[in-house]
N, C-alpha and C positions, 0 to 999 in steps of 0.2 A: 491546428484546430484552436481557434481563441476559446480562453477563461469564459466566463461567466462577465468578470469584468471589462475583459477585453469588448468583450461582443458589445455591453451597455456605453462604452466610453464611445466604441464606432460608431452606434447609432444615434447619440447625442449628435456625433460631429459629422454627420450624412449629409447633411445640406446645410452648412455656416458658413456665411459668404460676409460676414460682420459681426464684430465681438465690441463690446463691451469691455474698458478696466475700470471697475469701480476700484480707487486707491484710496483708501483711510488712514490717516495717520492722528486719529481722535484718542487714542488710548494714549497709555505714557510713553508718549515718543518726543523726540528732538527734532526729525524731518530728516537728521542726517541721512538717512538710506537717500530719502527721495532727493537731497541733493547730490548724493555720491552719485546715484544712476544717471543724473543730467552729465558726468563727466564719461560714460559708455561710449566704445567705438565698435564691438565686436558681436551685435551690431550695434547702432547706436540708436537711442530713443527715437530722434528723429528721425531716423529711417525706419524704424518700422510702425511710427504716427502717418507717415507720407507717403506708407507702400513705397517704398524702395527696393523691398526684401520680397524677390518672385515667390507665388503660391501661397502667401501668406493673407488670410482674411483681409478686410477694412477693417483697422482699427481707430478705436472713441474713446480717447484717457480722459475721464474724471479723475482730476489730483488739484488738490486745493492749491498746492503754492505753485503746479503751472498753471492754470486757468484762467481764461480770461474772464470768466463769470463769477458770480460770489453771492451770497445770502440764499432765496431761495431756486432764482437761476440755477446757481451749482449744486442743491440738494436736492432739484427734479429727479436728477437721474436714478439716486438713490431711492427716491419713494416711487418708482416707475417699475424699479427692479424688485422692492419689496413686493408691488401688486403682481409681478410676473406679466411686466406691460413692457420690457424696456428687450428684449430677447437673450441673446447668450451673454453671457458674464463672467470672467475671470476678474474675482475679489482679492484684490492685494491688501494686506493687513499688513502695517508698521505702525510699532509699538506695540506694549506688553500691555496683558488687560488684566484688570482691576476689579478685585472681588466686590460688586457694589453689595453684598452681602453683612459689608463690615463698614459700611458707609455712614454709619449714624444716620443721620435727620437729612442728611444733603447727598453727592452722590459726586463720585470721583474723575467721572469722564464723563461729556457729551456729544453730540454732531446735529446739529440745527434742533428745529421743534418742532412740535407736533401741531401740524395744521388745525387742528378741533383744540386742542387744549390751551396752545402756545408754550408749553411746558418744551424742556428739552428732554429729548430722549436720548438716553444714556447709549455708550459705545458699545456695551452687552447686547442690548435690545437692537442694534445693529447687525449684531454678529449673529442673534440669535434668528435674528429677519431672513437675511441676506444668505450666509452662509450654506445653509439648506439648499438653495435654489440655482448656486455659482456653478456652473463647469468647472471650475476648478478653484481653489483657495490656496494663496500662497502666502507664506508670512516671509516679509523682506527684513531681513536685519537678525539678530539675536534675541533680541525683546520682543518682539514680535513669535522668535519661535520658541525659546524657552525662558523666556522672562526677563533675561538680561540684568541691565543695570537696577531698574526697578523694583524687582524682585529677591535683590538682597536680603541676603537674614536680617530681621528687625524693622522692613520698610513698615510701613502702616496700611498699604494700600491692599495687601494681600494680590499682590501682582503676579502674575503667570504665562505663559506663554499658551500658543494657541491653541496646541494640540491638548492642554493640561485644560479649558475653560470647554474648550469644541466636542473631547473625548478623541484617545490617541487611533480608537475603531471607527473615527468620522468617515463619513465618506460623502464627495458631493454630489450634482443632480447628474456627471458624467460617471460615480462611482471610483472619483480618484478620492486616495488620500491629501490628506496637506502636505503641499510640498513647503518643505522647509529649506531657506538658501542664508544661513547665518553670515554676521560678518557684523561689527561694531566702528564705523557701518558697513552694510554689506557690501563687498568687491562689484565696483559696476559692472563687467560684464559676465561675471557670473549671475547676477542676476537676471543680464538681458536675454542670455544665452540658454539660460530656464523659462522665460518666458516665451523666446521667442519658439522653443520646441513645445512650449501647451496651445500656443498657437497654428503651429501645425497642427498637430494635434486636433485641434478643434474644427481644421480644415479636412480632415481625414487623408493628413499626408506623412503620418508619425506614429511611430508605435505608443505604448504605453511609457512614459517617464521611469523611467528606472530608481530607486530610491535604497536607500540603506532604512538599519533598524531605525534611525536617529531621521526620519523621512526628510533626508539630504540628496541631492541628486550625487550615485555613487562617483561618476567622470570627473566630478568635481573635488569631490572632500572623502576622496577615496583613499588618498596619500598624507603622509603628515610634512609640516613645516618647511623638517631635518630634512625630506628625501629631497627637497628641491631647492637647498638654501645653497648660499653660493658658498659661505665658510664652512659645509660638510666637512671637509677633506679634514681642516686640522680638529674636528671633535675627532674624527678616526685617528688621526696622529696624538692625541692624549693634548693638544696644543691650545690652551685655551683664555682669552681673556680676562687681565684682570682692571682694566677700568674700559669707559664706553668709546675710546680713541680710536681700538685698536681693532684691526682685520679679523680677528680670530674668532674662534667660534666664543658665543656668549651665554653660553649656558649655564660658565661659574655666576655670571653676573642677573640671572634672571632670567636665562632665553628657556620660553618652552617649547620650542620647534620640535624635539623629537619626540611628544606626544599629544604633539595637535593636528588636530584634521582640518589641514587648508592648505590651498594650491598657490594663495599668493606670490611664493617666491618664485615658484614657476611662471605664473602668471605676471607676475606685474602688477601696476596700480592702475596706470594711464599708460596706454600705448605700450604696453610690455616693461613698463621700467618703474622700478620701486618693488615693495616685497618687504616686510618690517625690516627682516633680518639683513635682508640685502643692502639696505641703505643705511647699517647701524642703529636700526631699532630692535628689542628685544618682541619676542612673540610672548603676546602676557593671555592668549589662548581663547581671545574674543569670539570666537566662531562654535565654540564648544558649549553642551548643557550647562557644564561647570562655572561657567563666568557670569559674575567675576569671584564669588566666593572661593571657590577652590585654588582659584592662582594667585589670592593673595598673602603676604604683602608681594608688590610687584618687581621690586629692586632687589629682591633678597635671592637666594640662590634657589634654584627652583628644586625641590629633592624630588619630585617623581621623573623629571626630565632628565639628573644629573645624577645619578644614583649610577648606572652603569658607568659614567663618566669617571667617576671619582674610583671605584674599584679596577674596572677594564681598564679604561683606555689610557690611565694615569700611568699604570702598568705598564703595558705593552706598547703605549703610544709614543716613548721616547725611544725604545728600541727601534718602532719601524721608523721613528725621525732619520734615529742614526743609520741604517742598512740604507735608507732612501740617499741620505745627504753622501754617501761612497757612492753610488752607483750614480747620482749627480756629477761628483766630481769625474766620473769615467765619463761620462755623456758630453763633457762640457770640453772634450779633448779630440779634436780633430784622428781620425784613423793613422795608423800606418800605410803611406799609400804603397800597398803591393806586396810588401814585404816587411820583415819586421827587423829589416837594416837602422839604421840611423837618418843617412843620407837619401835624398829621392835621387835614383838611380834614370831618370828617364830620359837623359839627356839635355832637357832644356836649365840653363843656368840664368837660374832671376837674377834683375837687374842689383836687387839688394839682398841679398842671400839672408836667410834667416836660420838659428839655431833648427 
């Protein structure tokens, strides 16, 4: 029996045979998300702009930096969607947005202007348009969903992430919440692989998106860092890095992988390969509410991450070294064949006889 939600989400997506992305990247953003997702393969952009991907809608990406159109060409689609002329729309938000509350006399983000005034209207008054009216809203990156780098203690902008401007009980015109897919920038195909399920979604071939408290898709950023890094093994064995050379785990050095929620090492960057940790970079916890304030300074040794480190496994972790490193040395010795004589007994004598 569907929710209440469930039922409204269905009957949004009853007959959508074409979606809309409006993509904004007018708040405080860098664009990086929207270049990391041009580098998606699972699927990739282009395959689900070209229908490539069976059962999936027709999709129409509005994003400034692919577009072949610019000025008021590419701000049509947005004032089409404001009037509730343009049909279904999944609104992707990158960057963090800016309390124009604290803007003095001028105003801290825009996206074109307003046809009657020529004034620009501001990236709020976007959010405040649009948002309502989207099938679904999703914020690509960190800043986008909890404020990110802009959002630092001390900035001036009063920056926030989306669910903190939107209200974290938002809900859009299909009755989802905001999905939130962090990353600085965000993992391409984590993000494709979020889209491309509201997509169905929207085609009525998908259940409802599943989310954690932190409205993360849970498949995604259900595990942390540690559970998928490749130098695990020796934080278990007490074995651990002390400068950025070396294979071992880097936790004394900065790594916050055992208490971040991101799949990357599992996942990959491109094509399954990279992972901060995996290629020698330290996890400094870009995917989290916290960042960046809570993980810094960035080189220094992480205490919420290495705290067990330093009591456990410094402990115990030379002991299982050495029980491992004897039963190594047994492993690493050919059996007795047959018997536990000296001599092999089997009758054939090698040409070079060995001890």
């Amino acid at each position: 029996m569907s929710t209440g939600t469930e039922a409204s989400q269905n009957e949004a997506a009853a007959s959508v045979d074409e979606v809309h992305i409006l993509w904004t990247s007018e708040g405080m953003s860098c664009d990086g998300d929207t270049v990391s997702v041009t580098a998606a393969s699972l699927p990739s952009l282009e395959d689900v702009v070209l229908g490539a991907i069976p059962g999936l809608p027709k999709v129409v990406l509005h994003n400034k930096v692919l577009a072949y159109e610019s000025g008021d060409d590419f701000m049509a689609a947005f004032h089409r969607a404001a009037r509730d002329e343009l049909g279904p729309f999944v609104l992707v938000v990158e960057g963090s947005i800016p309390n124009e509350r604290v803007n003095g006399d001028g105003y801290w983000a825009a996206m074109g202007n307003d046809p009657k005034t020529g004034e620009p209207i501001t990236f709020n008054t976007w959010l405040d348009r649009l948002a309502p009216k989207a099938f679904a809203v999703v914020a690509a990156g960190t800043c986008a969903a909890y404020g990110g780098i802009h959002a630092m203690a001390g900035n001036p902008t009063g920056s926030m992430g989306l669910a903190d401007y939107l209200g974290w009980d938002f809900r859009s015109a299909a009755g989802m919440p905001i999905v939130n897919v962090p990353g600085c920038p965000v993992q391409p195909d984590n993000f494709m692989e979020t889209l491309t399920w509201l997509l169905y979604q929207a085609a009525g071939l998908a259940p409802p998106l599943p989310l954690d408290e932190q409205l993360r898709p849970t498949w995604l950023f259900g595990k942390t860092v540690h559970e998928g890094c490749d130098r695990a093994a020796y934080y278990e064995q007490g074995d651990f890095a002390k400068d950025y050379n070396s294979p071992k785990c880097q936790v004394k050095i900065g790594c916050w992988g055992p208490v971040v929620n991101c799949n990357v090492t599992k996942r990959g960057w491109m094509d399954g390969v990279g992972g901060c940790p995996n290629v020698g970079g330290i996890c400094i916890g870009c995917t989290m509410p916290g960042f960046p304030d809570k993980f810094m300074p960035f080189m220094d040794e992480a205490p919420g991450a290495s705290i067990s480190s330093s009591i456990l496994s410094s402990s115990y972790g030379p002991l299982i070294r050495s029980l491992r490193a004897i039963t190594n040395k047994a492993a690493n010795r050919e059996p007795k064949w047959r018997h536990d004589r000296e001599l092999v007994t089997s009758g054939y004598n090698p040409r070079w006889p060995h001890r």
